[in-house]
C-alpha positions as CSV (number, residue, x, y, z in Angstrom):
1,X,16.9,11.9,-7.0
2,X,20.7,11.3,-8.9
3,X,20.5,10.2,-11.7
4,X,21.3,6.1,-12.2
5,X,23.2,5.1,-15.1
6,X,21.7,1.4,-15.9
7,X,22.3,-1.3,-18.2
8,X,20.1,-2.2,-20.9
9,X,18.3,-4.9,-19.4
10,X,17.6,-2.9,-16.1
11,X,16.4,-0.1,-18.7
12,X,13.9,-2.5,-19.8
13,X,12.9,-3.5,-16.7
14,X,12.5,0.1,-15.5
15,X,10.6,0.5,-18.7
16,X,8.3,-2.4,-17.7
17,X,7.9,-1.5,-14.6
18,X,6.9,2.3,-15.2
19,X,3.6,1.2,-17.2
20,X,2.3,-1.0,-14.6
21,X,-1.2,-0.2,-12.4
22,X,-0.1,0.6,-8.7
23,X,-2.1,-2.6,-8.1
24,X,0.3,-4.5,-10.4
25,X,3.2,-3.1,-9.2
26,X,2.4,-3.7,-5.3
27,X,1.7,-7.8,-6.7
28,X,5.3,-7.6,-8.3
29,X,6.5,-6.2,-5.1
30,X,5.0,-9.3,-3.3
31,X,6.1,-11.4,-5.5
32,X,10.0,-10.6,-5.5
33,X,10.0,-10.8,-2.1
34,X,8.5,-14.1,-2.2
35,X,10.7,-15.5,-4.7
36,X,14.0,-14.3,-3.6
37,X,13.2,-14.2,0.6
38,X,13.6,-10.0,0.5
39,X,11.3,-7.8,1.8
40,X,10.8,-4.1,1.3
41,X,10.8,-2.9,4.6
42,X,14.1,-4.5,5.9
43,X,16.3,-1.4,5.6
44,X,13.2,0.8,7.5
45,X,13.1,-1.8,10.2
46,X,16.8,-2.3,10.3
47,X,17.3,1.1,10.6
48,X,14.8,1.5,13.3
49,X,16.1,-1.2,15.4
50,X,19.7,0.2,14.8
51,X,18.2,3.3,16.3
52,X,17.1,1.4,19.8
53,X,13.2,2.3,18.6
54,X,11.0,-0.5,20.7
55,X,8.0,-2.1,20.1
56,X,6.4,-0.6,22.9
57,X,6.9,2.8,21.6
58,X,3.9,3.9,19.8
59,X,3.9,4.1,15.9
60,X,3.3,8.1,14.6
61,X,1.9,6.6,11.5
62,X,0.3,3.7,10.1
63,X,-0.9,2.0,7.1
64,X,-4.9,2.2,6.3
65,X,-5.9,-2.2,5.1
66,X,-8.9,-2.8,3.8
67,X,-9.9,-6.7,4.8
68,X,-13.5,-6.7,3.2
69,X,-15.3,-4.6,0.5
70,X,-18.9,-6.0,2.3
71,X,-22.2,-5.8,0.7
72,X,-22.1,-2.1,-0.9
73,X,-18.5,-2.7,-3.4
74,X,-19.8,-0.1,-5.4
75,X,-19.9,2.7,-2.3
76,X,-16.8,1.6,-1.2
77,X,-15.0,1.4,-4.5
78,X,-15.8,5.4,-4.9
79,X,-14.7,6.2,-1.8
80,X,-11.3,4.3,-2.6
81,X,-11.0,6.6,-6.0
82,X,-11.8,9.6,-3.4
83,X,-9.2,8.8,-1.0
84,X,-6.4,7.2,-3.0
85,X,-6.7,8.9,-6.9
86,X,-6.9,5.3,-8.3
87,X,-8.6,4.8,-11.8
88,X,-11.7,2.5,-11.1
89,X,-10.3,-0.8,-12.6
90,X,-7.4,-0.4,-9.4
91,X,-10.2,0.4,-7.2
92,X,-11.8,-2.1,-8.5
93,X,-9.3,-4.3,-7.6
94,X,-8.4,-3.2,-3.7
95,X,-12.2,-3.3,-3.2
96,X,-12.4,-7.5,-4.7
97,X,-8.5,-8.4,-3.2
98,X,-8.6,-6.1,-0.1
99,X,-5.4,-4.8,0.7
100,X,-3.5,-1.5,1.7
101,X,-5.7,1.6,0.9
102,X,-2.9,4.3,2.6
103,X,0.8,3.3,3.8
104,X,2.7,5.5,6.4
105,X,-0.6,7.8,7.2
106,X,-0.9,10.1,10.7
107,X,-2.7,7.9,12.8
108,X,-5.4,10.5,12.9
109,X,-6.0,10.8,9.4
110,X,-5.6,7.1,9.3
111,X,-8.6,7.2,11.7
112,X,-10.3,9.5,9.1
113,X,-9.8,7.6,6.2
114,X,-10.6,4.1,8.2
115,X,-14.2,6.2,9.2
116,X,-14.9,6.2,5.4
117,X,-14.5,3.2,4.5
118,X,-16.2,1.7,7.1
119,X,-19.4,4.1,6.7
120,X,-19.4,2.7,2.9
121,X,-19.6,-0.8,4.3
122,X,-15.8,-1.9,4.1
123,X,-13.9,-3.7,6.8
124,X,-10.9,-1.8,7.7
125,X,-7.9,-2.4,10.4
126,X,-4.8,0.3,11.1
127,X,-1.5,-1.6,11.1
């Protein structure tokens, strides 16, 4: 990556934003594009639709959500740290708030990954 020359403030920021949990930053994330009507994914879709990509065509990758932790938190929350690196208080966290467990996986280790959860109890889609 070049390197960015940035003001003081966005040095802050940057600063700020390099400490946070991966949990904290994906809530920031969701919360800027709340507030200010952006969304993170515009330029990928723009670029895709630019490209004449349909929606019929099939996506090569996909993201891994978990919807519910079920019953077993515990099993599921180890699996999480197994699959994703996470300390436990962010596993913690995806296993009470549910949420993306992989982004932009190969369907078939999507399927792989969605297997585990699911045989620790969890409630998982592939979007």
């Amino acid at each position: 990556m070049s390197e960015v020359t940035l003001s003081a403030n966005a040095q802050k920021v940057m600063d700020l934003v390099e400490g946070l949990t991966i949990v904290e930053l994906a809530d920031l994330v969701s919360a800027m594009e709340t507030k200010f009507g952006v969304s993170a994914a515009a330029p990928v879709a723009a670029a895709g639709a630019a490209a004449g990509a349909g929606e019929a065509e099939e996506k090569t990758t996909v993201n891994v959500v978990m919807t519910s932790a079920g019953a077993a938190k515990i099993a599921v929350i180890k699996v999480i740290r197994e699959i994703t690196g996470l300390g436990l208080a962010e596993a913690k966290g995806l296993a009470d708030n549910g949420g993306n467990i992989k982004e932009n996986v190969e369907r078939a280790d999507a399927e792989k990954i969605k297997k585990q959860l699911e045989e620790a109890g969890a409630t998982v889609e592939l979007k």
